[in-house]
Backbone as CSV, one residue per row, in Angstrom:
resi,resn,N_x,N_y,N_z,CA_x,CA_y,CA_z,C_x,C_y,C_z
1,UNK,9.320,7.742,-20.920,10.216,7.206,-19.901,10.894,5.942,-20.450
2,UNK,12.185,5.901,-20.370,12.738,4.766,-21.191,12.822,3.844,-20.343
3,UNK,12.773,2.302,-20.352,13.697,1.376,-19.757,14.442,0.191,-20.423
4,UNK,14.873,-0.215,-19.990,15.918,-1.380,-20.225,15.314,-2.983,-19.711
5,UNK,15.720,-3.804,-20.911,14.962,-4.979,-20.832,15.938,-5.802,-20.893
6,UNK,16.054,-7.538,-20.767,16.693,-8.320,-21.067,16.423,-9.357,-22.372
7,UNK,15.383,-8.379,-23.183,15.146,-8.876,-24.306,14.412,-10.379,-24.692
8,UNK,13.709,-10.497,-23.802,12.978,-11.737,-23.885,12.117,-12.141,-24.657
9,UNK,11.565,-12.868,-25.023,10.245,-12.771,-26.031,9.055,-13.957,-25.178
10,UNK,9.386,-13.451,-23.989,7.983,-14.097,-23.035,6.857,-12.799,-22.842
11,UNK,6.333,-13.491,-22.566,5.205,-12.287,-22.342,4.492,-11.558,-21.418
12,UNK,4.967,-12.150,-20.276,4.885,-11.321,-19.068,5.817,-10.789,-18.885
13,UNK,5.722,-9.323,-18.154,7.167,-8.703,-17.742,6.984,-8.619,-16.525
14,UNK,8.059,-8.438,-15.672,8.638,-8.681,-14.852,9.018,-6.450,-14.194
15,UNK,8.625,-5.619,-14.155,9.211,-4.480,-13.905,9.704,-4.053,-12.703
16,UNK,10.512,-3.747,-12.605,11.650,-3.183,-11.676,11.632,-2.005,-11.177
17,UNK,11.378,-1.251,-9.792,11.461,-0.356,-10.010,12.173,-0.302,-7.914
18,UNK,13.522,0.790,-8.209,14.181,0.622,-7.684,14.142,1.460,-6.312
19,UNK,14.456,1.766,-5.214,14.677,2.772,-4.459,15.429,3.855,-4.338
20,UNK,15.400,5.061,-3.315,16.050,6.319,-3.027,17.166,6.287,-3.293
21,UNK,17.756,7.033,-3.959,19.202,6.983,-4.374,19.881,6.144,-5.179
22,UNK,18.891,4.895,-5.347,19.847,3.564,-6.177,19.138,3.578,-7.281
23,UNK,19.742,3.690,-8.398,18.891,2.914,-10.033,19.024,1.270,-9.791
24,UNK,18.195,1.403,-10.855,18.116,0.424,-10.881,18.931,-1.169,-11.401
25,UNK,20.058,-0.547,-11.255,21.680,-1.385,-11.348,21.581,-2.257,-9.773
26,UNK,20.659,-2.208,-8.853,21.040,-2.492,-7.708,20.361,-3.737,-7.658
27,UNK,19.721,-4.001,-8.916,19.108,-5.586,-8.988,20.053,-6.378,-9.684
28,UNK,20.969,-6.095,-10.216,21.492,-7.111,-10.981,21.828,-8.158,-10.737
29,UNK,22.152,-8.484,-9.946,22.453,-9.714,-9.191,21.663,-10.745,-8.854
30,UNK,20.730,-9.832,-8.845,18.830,-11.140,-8.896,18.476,-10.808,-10.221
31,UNK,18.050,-10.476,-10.430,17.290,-9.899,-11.572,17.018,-11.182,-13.032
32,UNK,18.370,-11.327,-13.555,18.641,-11.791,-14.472,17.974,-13.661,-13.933
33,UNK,18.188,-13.972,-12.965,17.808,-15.124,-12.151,15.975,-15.777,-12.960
34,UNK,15.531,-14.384,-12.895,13.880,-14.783,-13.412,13.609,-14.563,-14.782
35,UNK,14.685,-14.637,-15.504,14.583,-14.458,-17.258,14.044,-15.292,-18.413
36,UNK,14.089,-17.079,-17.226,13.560,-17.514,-17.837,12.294,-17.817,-17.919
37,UNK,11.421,-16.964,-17.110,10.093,-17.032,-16.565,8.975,-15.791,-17.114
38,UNK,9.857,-14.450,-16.939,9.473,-13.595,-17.599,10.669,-12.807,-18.577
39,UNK,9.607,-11.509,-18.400,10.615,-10.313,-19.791,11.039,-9.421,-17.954
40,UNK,12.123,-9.357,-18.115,12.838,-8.517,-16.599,13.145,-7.604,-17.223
41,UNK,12.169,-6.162,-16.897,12.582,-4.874,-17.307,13.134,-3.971,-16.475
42,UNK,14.188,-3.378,-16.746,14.572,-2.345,-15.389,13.809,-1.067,-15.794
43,UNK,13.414,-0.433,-14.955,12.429,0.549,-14.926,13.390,1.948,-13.622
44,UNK,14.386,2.661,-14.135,14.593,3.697,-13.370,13.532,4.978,-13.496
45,UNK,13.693,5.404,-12.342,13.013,6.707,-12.255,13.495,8.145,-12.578
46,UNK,12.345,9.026,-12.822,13.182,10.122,-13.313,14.207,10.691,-12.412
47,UNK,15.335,11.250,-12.900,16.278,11.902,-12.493,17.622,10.607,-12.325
48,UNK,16.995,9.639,-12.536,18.411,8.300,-12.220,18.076,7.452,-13.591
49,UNK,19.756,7.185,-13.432,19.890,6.239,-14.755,19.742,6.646,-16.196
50,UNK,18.930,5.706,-16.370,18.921,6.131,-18.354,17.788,7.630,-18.084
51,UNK,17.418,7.334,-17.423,16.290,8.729,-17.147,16.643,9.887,-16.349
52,UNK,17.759,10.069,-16.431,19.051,11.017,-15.713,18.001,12.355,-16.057
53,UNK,17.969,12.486,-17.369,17.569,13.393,-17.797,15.983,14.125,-17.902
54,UNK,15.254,13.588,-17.359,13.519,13.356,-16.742,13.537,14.337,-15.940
55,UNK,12.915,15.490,-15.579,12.829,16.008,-13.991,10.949,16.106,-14.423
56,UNK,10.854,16.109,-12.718,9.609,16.301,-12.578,9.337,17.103,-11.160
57,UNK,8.522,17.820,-10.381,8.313,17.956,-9.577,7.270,17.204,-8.568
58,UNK,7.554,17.533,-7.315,6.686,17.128,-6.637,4.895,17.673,-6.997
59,UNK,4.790,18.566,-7.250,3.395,19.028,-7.494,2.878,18.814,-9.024
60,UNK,3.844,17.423,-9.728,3.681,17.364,-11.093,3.652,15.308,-11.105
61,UNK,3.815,15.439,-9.737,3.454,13.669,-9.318,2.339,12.913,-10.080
62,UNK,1.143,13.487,-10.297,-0.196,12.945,-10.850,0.429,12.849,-12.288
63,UNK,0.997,13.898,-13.010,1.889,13.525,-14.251,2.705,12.574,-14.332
64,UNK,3.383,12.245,-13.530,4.097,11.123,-13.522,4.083,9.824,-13.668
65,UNK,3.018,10.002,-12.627,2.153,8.417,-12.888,1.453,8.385,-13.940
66,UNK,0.619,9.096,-14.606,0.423,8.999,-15.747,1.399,8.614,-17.202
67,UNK,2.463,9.166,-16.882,3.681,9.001,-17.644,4.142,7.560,-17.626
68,UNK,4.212,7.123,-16.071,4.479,6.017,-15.633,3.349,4.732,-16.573
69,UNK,2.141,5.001,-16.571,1.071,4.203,-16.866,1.355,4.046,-18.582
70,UNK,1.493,5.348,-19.034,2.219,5.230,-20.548,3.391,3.795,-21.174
71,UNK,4.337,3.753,-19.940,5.506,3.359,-20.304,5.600,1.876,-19.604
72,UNK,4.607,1.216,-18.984,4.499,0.102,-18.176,3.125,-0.987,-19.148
73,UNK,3.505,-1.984,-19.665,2.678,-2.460,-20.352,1.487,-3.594,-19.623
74,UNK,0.731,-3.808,-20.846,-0.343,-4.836,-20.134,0.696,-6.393,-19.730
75,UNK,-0.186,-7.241,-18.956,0.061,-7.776,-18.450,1.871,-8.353,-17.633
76,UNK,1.367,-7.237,-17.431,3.244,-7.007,-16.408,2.843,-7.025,-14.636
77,UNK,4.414,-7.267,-14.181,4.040,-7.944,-12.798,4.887,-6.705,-11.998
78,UNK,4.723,-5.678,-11.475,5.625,-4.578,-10.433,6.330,-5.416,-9.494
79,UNK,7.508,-5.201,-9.288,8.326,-5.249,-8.296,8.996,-3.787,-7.623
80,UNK,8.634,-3.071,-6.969,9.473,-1.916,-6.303,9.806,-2.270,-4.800
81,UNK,11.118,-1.894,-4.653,12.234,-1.623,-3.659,11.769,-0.351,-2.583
82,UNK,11.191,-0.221,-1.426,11.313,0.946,-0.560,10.783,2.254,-1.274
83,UNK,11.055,2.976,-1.695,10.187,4.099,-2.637,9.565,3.201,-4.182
84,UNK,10.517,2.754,-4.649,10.069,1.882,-5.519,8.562,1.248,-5.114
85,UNK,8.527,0.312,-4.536,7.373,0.070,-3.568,6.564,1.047,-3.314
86,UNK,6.572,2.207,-2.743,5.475,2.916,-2.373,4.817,3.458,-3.718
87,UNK,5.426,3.809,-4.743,5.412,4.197,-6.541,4.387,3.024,-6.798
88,UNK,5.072,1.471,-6.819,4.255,0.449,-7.139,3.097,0.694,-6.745
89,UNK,2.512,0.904,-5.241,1.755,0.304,-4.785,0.370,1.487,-5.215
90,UNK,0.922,2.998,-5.540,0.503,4.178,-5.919,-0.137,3.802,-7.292
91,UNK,0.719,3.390,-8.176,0.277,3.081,-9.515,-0.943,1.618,-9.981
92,UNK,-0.234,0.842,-8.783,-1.503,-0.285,-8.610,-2.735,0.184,-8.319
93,UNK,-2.928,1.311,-7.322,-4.037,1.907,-6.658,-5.227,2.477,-8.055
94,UNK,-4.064,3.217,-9.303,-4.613,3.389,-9.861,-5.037,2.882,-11.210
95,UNK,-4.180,1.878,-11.511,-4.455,1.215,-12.580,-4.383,-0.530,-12.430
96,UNK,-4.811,-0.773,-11.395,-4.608,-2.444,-10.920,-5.151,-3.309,-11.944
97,UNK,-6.465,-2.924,-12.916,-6.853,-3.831,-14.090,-5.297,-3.868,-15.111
98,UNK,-4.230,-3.286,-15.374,-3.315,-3.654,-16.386,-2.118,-4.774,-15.795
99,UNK,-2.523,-5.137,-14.421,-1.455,-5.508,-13.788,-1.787,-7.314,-13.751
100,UNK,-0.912,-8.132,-13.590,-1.470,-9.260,-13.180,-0.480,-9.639,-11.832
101,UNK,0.176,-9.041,-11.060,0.472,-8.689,-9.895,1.580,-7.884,-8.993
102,UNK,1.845,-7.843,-7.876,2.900,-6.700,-7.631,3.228,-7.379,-6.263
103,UNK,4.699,-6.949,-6.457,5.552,-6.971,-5.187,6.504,-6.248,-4.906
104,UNK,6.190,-6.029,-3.250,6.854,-4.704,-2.620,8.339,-5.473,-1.607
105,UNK,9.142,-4.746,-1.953,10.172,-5.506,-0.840,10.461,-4.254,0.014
106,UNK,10.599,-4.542,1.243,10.863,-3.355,2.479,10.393,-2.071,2.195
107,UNK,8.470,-2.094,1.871,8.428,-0.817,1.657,6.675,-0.708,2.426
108,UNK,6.388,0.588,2.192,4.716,0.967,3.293,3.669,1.609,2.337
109,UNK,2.794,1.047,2.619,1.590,2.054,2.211,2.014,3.295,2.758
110,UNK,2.832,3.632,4.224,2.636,4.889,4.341,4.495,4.960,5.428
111,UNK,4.669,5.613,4.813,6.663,5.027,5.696,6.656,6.423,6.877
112,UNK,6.203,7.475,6.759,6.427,8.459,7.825,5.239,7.540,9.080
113,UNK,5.485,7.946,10.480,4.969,7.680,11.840,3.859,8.673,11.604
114,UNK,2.399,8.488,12.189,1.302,8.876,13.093,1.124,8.757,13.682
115,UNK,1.311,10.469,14.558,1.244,10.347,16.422,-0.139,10.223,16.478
116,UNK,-0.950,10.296,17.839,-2.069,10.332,17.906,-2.036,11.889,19.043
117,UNK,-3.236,12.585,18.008,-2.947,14.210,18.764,-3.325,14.218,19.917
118,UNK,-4.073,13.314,20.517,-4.511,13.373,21.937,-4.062,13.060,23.098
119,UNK,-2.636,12.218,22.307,-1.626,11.520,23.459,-0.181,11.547,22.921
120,UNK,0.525,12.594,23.578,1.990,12.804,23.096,2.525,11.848,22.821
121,UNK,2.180,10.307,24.039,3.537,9.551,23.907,2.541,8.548,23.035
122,UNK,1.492,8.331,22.685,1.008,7.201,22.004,1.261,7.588,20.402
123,UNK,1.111,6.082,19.386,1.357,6.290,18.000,0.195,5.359,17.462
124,UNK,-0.391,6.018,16.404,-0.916,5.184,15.911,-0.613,3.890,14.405
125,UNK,0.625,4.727,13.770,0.949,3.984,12.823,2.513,4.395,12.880
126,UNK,3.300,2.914,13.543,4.485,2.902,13.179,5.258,3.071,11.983
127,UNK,6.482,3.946,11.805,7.095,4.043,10.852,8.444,4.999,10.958
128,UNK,8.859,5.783,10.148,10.115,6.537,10.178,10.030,7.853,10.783
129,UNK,10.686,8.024,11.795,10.196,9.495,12.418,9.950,10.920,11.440
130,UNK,8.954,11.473,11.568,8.199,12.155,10.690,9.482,13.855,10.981
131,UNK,9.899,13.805,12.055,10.729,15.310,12.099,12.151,14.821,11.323
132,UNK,12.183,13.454,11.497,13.868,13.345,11.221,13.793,13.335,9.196
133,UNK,12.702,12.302,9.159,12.432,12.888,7.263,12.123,14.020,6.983
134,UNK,11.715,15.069,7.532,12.059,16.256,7.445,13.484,17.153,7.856
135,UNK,13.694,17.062,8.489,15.202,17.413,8.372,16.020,16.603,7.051
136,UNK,15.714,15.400,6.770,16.551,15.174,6.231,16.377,16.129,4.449
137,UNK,15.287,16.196,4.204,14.824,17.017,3.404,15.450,18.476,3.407
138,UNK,15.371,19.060,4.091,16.088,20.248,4.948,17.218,20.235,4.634
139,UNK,18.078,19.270,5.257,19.613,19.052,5.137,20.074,18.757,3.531
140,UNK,19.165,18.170,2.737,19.755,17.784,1.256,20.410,18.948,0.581
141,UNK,21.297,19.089,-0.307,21.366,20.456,-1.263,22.189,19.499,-2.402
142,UNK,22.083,20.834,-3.540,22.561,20.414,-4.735,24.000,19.758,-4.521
143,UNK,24.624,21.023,-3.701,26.085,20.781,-3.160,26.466,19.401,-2.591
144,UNK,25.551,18.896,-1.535,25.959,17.496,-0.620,25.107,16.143,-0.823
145,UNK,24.483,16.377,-2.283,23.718,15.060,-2.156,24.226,14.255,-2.128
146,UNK,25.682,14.064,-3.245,26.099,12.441,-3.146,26.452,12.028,-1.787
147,UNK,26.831,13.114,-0.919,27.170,12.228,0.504,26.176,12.018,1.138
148,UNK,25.072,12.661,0.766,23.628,12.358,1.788,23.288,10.750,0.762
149,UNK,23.580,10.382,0.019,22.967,9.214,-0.741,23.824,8.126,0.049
150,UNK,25.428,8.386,-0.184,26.453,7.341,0.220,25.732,7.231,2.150
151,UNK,25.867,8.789,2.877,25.134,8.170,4.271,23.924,7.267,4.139
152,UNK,22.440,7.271,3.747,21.945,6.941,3.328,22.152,4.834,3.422
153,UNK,23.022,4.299,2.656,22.830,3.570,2.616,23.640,2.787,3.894
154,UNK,23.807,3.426,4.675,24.333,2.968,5.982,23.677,2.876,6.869
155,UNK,22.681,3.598,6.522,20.931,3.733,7.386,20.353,2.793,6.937
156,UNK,19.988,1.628,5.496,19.487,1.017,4.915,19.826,-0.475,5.456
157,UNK,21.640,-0.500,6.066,21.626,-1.997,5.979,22.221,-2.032,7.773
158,UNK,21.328,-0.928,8.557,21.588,-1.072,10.093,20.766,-1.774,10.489
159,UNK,21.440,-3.057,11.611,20.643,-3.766,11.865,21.268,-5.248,11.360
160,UNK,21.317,-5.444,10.251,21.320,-7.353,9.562,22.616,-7.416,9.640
161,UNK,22.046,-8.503,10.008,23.288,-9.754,10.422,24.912,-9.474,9.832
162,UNK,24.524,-9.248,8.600,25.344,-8.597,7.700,25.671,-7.683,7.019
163,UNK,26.031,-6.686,8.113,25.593,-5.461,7.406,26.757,-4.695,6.459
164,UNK,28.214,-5.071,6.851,29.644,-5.333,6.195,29.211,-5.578,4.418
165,UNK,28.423,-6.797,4.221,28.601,-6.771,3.156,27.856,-5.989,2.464
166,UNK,26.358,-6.431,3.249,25.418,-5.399,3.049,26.003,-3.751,2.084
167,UNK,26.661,-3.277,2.937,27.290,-1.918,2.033,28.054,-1.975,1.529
168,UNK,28.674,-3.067,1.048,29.712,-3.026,0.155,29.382,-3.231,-1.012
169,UNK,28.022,-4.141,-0.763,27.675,-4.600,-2.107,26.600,-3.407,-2.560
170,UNK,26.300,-2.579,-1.859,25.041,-1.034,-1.883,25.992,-0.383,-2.778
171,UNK,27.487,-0.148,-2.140,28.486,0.659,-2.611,29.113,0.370,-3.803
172,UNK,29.166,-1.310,-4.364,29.293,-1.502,-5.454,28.582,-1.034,-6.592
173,UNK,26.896,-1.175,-6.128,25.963,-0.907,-7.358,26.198,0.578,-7.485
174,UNK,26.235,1.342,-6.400,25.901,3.082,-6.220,28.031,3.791,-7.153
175,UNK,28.457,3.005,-7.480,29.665,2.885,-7.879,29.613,3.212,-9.754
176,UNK,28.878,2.180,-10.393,28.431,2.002,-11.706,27.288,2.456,-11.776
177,UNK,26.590,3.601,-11.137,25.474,4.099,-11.536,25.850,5.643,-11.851
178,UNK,24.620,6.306,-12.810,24.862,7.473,-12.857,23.996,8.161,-11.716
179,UNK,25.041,9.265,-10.959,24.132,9.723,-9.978,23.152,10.415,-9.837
180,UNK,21.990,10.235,-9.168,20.769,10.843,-9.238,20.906,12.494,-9.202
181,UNK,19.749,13.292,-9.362,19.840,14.285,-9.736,19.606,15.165,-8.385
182,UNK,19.420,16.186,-7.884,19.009,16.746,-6.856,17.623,16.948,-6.630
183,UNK,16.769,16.919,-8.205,15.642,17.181,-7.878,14.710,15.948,-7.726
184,UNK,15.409,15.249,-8.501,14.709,13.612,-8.248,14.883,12.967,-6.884
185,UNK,15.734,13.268,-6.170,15.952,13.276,-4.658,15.230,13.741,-3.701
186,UNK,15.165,15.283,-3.791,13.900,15.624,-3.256,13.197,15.169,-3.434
187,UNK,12.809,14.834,-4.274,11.199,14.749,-4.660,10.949,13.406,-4.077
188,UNK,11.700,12.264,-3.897,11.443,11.235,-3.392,11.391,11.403,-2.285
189,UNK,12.038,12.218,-1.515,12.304,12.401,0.091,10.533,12.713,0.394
190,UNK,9.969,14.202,-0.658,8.981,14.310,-0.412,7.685,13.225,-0.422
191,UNK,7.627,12.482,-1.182,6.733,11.101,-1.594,7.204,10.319,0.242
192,UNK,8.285,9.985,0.566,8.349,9.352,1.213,7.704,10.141,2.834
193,UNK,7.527,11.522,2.861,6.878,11.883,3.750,5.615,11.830,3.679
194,UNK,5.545,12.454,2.358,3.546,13.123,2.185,2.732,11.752,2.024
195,UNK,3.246,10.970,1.172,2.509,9.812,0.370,1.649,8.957,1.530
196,UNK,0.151,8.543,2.060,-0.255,8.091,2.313,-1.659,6.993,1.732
197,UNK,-0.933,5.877,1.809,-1.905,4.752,1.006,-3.138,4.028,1.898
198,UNK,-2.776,4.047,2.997,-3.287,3.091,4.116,-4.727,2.643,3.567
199,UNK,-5.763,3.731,3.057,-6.751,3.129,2.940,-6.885,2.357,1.459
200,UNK,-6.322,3.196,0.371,-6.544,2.582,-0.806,-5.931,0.924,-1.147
201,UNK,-4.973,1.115,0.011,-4.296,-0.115,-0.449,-5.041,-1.277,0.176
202,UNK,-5.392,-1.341,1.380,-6.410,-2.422,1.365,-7.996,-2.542,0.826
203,UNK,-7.966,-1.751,-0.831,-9.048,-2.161,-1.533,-8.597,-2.913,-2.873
204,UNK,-7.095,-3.116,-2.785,-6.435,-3.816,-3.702,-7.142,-5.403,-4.345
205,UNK,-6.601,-5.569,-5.260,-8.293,-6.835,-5.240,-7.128,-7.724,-6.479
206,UNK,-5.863,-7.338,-6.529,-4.937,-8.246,-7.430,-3.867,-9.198,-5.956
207,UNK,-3.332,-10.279,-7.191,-2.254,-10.891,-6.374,-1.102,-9.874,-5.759
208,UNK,-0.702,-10.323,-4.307,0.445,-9.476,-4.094,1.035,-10.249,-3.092
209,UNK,2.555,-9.567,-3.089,3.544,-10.740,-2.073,4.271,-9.063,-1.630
210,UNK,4.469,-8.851,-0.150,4.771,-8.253,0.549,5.828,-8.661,1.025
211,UNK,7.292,-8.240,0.855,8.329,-8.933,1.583,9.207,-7.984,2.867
212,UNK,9.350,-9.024,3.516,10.276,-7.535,4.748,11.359,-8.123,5.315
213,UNK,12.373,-7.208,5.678,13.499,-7.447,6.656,13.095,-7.822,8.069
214,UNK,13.517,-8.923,8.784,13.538,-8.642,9.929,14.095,-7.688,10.863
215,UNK,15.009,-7.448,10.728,15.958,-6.149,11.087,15.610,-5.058,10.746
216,UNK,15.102,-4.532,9.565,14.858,-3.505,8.908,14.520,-2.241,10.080
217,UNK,15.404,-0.929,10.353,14.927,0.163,10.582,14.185,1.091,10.242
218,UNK,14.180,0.857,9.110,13.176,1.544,8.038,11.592,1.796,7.820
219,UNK,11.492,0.309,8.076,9.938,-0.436,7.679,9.823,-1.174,8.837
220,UNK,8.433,-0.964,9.175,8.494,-1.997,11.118,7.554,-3.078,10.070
221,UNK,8.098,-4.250,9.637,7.949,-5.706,9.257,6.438,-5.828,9.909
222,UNK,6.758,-6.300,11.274,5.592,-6.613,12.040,4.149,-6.139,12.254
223,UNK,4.494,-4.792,12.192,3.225,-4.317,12.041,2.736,-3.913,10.680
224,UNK,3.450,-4.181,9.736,3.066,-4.073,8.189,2.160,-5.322,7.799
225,UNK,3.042,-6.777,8.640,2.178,-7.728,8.337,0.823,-7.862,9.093
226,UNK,0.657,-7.082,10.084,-0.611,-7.286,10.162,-1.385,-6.492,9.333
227,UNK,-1.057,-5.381,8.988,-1.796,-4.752,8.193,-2.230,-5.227,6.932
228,UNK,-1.458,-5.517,6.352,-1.741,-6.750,5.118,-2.832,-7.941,5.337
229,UNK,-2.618,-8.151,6.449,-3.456,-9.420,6.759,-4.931,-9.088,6.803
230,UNK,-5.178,-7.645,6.722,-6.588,-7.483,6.466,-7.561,-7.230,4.617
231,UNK,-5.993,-8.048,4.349,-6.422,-7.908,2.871,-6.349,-9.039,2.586
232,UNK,-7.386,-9.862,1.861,-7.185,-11.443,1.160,-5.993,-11.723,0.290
233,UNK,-5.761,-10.614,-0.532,-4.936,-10.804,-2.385,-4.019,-10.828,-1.559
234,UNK,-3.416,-10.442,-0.208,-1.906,-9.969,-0.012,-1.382,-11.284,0.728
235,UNK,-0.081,-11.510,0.227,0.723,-12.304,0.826,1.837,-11.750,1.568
236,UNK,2.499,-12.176,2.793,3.467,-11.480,3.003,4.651,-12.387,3.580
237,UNK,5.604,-11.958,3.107,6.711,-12.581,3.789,7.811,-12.212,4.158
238,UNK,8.813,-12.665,5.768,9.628,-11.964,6.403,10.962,-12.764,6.041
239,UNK,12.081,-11.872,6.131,13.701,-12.730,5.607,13.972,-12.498,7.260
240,UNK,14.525,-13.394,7.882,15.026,-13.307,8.763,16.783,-13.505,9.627
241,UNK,17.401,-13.008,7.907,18.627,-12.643,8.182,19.139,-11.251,7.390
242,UNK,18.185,-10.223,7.721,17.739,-9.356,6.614,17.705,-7.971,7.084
243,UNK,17.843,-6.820,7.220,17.436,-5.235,7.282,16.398,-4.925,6.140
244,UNK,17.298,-4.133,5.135,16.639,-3.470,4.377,16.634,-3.743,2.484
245,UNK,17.257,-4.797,2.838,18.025,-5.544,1.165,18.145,-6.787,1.461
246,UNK,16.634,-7.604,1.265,16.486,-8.942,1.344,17.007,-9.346,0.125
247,UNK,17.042,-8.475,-1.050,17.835,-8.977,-2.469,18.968,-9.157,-2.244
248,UNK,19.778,-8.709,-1.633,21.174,-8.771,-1.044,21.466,-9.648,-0.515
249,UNK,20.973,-9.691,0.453,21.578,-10.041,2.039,20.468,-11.641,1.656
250,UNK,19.712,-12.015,1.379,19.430,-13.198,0.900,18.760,-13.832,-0.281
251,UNK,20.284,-13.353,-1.062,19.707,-13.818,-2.357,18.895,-15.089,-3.431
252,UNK,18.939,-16.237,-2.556,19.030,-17.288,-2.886,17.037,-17.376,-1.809
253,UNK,17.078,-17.158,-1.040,15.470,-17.237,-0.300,14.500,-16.205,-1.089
254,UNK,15.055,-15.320,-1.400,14.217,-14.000,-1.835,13.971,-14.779,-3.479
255,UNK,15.036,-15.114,-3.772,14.730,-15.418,-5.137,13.621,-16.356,-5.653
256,UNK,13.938,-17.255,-4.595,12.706,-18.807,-4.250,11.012,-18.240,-4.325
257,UNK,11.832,-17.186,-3.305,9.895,-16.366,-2.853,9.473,-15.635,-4.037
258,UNK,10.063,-14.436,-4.450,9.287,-14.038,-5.560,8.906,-15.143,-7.089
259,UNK,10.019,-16.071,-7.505,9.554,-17.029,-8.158,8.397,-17.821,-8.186
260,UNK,8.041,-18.171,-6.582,6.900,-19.066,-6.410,5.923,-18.155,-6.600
261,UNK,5.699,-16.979,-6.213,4.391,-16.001,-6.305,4.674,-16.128,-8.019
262,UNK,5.779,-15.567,-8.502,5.202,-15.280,-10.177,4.425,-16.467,-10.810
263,UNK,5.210,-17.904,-10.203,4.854,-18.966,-11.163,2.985,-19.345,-10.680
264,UNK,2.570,-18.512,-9.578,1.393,-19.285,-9.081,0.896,-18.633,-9.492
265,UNK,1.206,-17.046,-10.031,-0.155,-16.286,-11.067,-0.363,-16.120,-12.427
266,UNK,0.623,-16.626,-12.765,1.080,-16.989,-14.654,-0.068,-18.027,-15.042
């Protein structure tokens, strides 16, 4: 799995790993900000970017991460974006001794909703309606992905304050990228249904900084942070002029926050 570095000769890295539909071009704008602290690697996933050419399946996931564990070095720090994030938090689960810490921005141990079978209208774990990520799965094809990606990020920045720029600046990065593949799409759609962390992740036992939108439709903030809060290592923190692209929409706070976590575990 290839990635792209900013060529540093520090020795912590810094890895990147991006969300649904976006490579990892959608950091640039922060990214370069922490270069002088660490090695900032962009890390796309298969089927996007320099890894256009990668396919994998869903029932070939355990390969992946393995692949993943190949291509991610010792003492490096995860950063993933929304699937990115759920990948991170998957690969921490299983290899947390190579890590010296990780951070998730607007993303879940577990992003689909759990009803509770005994009570139609009660839930037990807030999140993204479990029929509508299925349909949306449903609805994808080879034929209409790029417009299911371009809708997509209109779903991402509903809600914040700013949501105008919010997609303009989504639409800039998704502009200079190469577009994802159909099967790497699926396959994320699928991760973002099936994938459930809830328990492994609060046996996590490294540093971590949890960040969320206030706005965010995506990710319910609030009840993520409590969930976190039953873990010591986890830190969490909310942008509160924010949806789903606190890198965006507050570049200059987000930047502050992940800085102070890197510099306090270095």
């Amino acid at each position: 799995m290839k990635t792209k570095s900013l060529d540093s000769q520090l020795s912590t890295n810094l890895i990147l790993i991006h969300g649904w539909g976006m490579d990892s071009i959608v950091f640039e704008s922060v990214a370069q900000r922490f270069s002088d602290i660490v090695n900032v690697v962009y890390l796309d996933l298969p089927g996007y970017g320099i890894n256009h050419e990668l396919n994998y399946t869903y029932q070939q996931y355990g390969e992946f991460l393995r692949d993943l564990d190949s291509t991610i070095p010792q003492n490096s720090i995860i950063l993933g974006w929304s699937l990115g994030g759920l990948i991170a938090l998957d690969y921490a689960c299983h290899y947390q001794k190579k890590l010296k810490g990780l951070i998730t921005v607007c993303s879940s141990p577990r992003f689909t909703e759990l009803l509770d079978e005994d009570d139609e209208n009660s839930q037990i774990w807030n999140g993204v309606n479990a029929r509508t990520l299925k349909a949306f799965i449903r609805l994808i094809k080879p034929e209409n992905k790029d417009q299911v990606c371009d809708h997509f990020l209109a779903l991402q920045a509903m809600g914040s304050p700013s949501i105008r720029q919010d997609i303009r600046e989504l639409r800039r990065a998704l502009a200079n990228q190469v577009r994802p593949t159909y099967d790497a799409l699926k396959m994320g759609l699928q991760e973002l249904a099936d994938i459930d962390l809830r328990h492994e992740c609060l046996k996590l036992s490294l540093p971590m900084l949890h960040c969320f939108g206030k706005y965010d439709r995506l990710v319910p903030s609030v009840d993520l942070i409590k969930y976190w809060y039953d873990n010591p290592h986890a830190n969490t923190r909310i942008f509160n002029k924010t949806s789903h692209n606190p890198f965006l929409s507050e570049k200059d706070d987000f930047y502050t926050a992940v800085r102070d976590f890197i510099v306090s575990i270095m």
